[in-house]
N, C-alpha and C positions, 0 to 999 in steps of 0.2 A: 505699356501696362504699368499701373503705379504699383509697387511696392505696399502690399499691405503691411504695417507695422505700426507700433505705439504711436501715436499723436498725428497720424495720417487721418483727413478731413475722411469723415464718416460718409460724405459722398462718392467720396472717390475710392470706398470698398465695393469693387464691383465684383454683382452676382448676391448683394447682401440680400436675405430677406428677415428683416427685423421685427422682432415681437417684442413684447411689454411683458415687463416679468411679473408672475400673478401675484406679487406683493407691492405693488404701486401703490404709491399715496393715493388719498384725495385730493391735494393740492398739489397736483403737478408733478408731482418729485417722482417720476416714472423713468425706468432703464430700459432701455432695447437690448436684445442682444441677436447675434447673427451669426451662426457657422459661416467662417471664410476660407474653408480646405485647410490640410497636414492635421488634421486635430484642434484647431487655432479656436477662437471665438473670439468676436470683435463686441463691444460693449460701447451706447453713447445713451448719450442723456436728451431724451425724447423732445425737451425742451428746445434742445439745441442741432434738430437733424443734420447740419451741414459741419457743424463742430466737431472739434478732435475726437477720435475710437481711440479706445483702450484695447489693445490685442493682447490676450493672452494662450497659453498652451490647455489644453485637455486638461493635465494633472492638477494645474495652478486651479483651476474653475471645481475640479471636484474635490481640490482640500480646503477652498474655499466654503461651498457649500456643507462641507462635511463637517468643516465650524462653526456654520452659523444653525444649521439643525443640532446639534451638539449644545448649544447656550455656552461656548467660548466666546462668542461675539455679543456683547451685551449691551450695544450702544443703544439708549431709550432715541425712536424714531421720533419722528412728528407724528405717526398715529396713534404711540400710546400714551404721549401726555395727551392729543386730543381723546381718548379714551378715557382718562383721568378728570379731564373736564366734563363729559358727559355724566359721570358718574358724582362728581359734583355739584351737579345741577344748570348747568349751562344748556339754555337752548340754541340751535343750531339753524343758520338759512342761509341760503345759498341763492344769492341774486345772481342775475342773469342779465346779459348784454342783449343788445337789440338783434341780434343773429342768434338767442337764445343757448349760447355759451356761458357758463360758469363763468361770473367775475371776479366773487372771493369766497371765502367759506366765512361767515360772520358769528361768532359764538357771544350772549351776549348771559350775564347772569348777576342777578338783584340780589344783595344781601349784606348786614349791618351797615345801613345805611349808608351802604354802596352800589354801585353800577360796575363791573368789571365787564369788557369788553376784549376779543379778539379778532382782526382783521387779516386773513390768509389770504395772498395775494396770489405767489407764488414761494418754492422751497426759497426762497434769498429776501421776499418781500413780507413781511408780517409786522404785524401792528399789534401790541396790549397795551389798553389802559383801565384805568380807575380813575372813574368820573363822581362827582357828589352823584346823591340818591336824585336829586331836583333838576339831572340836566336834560333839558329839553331835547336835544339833539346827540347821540349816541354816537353819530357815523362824525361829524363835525361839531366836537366840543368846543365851550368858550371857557371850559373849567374845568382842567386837567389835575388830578391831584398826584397821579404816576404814572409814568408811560415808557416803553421798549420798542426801539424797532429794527429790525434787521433779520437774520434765519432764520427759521421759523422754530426748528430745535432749540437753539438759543432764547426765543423770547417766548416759547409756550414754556421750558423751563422756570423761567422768571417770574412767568405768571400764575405758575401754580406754589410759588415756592413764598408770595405775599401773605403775609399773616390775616385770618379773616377777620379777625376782634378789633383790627385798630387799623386806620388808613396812613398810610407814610405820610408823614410832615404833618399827623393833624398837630400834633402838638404843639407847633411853634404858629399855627393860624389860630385867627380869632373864634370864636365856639359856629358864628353867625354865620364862618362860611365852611364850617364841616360837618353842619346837619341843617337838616330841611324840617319843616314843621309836619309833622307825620308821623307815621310809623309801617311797617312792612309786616303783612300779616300772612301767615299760612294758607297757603288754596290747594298745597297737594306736596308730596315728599318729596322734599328737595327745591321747592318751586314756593316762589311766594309775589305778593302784588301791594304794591304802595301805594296807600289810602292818606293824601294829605289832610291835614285839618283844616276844618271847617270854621272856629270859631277860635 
């Protein structure tokens, strides 16, 4: 029988029966946890079933809890900047693989004559940028004017923390490639739609 203890493969807790903690992300970032007898709880990252458990004691899990209901623990998740984005105006979709699984969480939001985009892969894989208002292609830009990528904490921070009034580096480029002939007009609060010119 193995030794249940810190960093023992989460397969090899036997007898685990593992549940999703009712605060999981949307993008993946979900914890199991599992009574494993003396009081213990074994904890792994859903992502990674066969990966290292975290075993802790009784006391340890309810001083835990007892500070994160408390607001001692005040680390902003990836769902309250995505929250923050929502309340910004970013719309949201969520494509889907040919076995009709979630691919990424795509948030995507038009304004001064910008494109800001977010690609959630997984908690480690995330993508933001800012595209001209004129780029054809959103998911595969040819015209990047800023971009982040890596956890997703990390770069939703990033992307909410971009000034809306002014695009990074417009300064040092030519006028002709940090605006499009158009303008962005109102179709409902927070939401808007870009009407090029015509003549």
């Amino acid at each position: 029988m193995t030794e249940i203890r810190n960093g023992v493969s989460a397969e090899l807790v036997s007898g685990a029966r593992w549940r999703k903690g009712s605060r999981s992300g949307a993008v993946g970032n979900c914890v199991e946890v599992s009574p494993v007898g003396d009081g213990r709880t074994a904890i792994r990252d859903s992502k990674a079933p066969t990966g290292p458990a975290l075993v802790f004691s009784g006391q340890v899990i309810r001083s835990f809890a007892t500070a994160a209901r408390g607001g001692v623990l005040r680390m902003p998740t990836a769902e309250t900047y995505l929250r923050r984005l929502v309340a910004r105006g970013y719309d949201f979709l969520h494509p889907r693989d040919a076995k009709g699984e979630i691919a990424a969480v795509v948030g995507v939001r038009a304004h001064h004559n910008v494109i800001d985009v977010i690609r959630l892969h997984a908690e480690d894989n995330a993508i933001a940028s800012r595209l001209p208002a004129d780029a054809a292609d959103v998911i595969n830009p040819s015209d990047v004017l800023w971009q982040r990528a890596g956890w997703a904490t990390d770069v939703l921070r990033d992307l909410i923390a971009l000034p809306d009034d002014r695009t990074p580096g417009a300064l040092s480029r030519p006028r002709s490639e940090t605006s499009a002939s158009g303008c962005w007009v109102p179709t409902a609060p927070g939401r808007a739609k870009w009407l090029p010119a015509t003549a």
